[in-house]
Structure formats: C-alpha cells, structure tokens
C-alpha positions in Angstrom: 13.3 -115.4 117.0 9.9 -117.0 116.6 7.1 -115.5 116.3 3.8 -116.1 118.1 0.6 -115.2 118.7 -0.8 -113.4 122.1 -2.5 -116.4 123.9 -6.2 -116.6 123.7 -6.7 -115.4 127.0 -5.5 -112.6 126.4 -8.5 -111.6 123.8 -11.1 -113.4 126.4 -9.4 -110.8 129.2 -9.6 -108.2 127.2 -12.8 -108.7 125.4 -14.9 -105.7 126.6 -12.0 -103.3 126.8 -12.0 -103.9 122.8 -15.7 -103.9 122.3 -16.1 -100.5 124.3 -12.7 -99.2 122.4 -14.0 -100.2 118.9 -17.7 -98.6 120.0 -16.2 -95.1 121.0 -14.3 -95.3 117.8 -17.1 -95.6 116.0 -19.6 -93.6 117.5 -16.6 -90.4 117.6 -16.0 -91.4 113.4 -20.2 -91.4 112.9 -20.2 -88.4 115.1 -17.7 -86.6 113.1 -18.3 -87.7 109.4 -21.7 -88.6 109.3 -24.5 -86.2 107.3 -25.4 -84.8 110.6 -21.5 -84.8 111.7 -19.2 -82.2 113.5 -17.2 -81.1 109.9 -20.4 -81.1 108.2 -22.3 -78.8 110.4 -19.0 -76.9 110.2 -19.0 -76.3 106.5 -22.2 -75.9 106.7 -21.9 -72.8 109.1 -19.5 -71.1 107.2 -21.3 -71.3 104.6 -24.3 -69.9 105.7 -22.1 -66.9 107.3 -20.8 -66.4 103.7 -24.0 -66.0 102.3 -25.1 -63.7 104.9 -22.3 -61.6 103.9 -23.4 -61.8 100.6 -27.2 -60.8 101.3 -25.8 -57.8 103.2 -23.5 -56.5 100.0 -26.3 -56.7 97.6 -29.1 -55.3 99.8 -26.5 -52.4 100.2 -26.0 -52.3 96.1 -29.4 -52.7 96.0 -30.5 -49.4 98.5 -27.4 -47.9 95.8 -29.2 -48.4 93.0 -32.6 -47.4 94.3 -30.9 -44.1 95.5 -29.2 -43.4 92.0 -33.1 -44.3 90.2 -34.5 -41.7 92.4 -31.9 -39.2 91.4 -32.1 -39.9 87.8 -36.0 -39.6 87.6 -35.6 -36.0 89.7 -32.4 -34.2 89.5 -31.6 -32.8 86.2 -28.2 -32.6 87.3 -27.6 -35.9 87.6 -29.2 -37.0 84.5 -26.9 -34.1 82.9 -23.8 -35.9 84.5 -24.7 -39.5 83.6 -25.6 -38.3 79.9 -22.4 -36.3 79.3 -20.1 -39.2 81.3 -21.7 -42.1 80.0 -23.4 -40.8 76.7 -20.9 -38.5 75.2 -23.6 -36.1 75.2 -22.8 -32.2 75.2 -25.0 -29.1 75.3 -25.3 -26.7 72.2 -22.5 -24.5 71.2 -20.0 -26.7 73.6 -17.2 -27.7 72.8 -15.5 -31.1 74.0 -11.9 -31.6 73.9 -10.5 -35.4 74.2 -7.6 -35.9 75.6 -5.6 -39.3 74.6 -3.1 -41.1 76.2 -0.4 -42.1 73.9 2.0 -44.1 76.9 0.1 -47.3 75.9 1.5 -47.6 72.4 
C-alpha cells in the first residue's frame, strides 16, 4: 500500500472552504482567549460578584461594630459585661470562682 498525496486540485477546489474554516477558527480562539475574551470576562464576573459579597459582609461587621461603640460609650451595662468577660474585672466584695476543665490533660 502506497502512500500518496491528495491531488493538487483538490487544495485549489477547496481553497476557500479552508480559508473561511481557518478564519472562524480563529476569530472563535481570539474571541474566546483573548484579553477581551469570553473566559476572561467570565473570571472576571465572578470575581467582581465575590467581592460584592465581600463589601456586603464587612459593611455589615462594620454597622456591628458601630453598634457595639455606641453601646460601650452609653450603657454601663455593657461596659460592665465587656470588662468582667474580657477584663477579668469584678466589683468589690465579689467573689469569682473559676471553673477548669481538667478532660484536656
């Protein structure tokens, strides 16, 4: 069995079939890969919906943390809380009883 190549005919036949084959090719590969491409404008999307996500947590954290300021500079029984939780801090002639758990040793 020989081996041959098509007849040059067949090229000259076929000639705009494979120019308008190989231009769709590369105008779908430009289209899809390029800077300004399909998958990039993709990423790029989901991207910017993850970071809207994110602007939403910490403006919620945010309105948090504003909320807990206001308390501590008015309520006297927050700042009582925070000092006694966070501080250790007790009031006169109070005693404090802590409680450890030994199941870790």
């Amino acid at each position: 069995m020989k081996f041959s190549f098509p007849d040059i005919n067949f090229y000259k036949k076929r000639r705009w079939t494979i120019i308008g084959v190989s231009a769709i090719l590369s105008i779908a590969l430009i289209v899809t890969i390029s800077d300004y491409g399909l998958w990039n404008r993709f990423t790029l999307e989901y991207e910017t919906k993850s970071l809207e996500r994110e602007i939403i947590a910490l403006k919620d954290s945010n309105e948090m943390l504003l909320e807990e300021i206001e308390m501590l500079k008015t309520d006297t029984t927050t700042i009582e809380k925070v000092a006694r939780e966070k501080y250790g801090m007790k009031k006169r002639n109070e005693t404090v009883f802590v409680i450890q758990d030994n199941e870790g040793k």
